[in-house]
C-alpha positions, 0 to 999 in steps of 0.5 A: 468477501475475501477473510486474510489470515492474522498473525503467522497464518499462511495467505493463499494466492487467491488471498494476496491477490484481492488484497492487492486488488484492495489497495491498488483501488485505495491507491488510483481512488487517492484515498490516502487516509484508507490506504494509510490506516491499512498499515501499522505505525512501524511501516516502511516507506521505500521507493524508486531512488527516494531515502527510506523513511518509516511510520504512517506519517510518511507513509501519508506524506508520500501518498498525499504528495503522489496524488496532488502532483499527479505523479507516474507512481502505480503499483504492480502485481509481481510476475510468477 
């Protein structure tokens, strides 16, 4: 199992990688709860063409409506 760092500690690839791997699973499962509750309450929202918004409940808002339309939403591992 993969530890992450708290605070200012620096992440390894090896690190963001599995974190990525957690939520793109979290993510395709429609799991919206498990994905929201890994954010804090200040989060940003921004995507596409979308107005930003900010908090846990947009962030629920946004995934709940992505998952129950079946949108073309995915989240994609940067290229190096």
């Amino acid at each position: 199992m993969t530890t992450f760092p708290k605070g200012e500690e620096a992440w390894t690839h090896r690190q963001v990688d599995a974190l990525l791997r957690i939520v793109e699973d979290m993510f395709h499962r429609r799991d919206v709860e498990a994905l929201v509750k890994g954010f804090t309450e200040d989060c940003i929202v921004r995507f596409s063409e979308q107005p930003e918004r900010r908090g846990r409940e947009a962030l629920r808002h946004f995934s709940a409506f992505s998952a129950t339309t079946g949108g073309t939403t995915s989240i994609s591992r940067p290229t190096t």
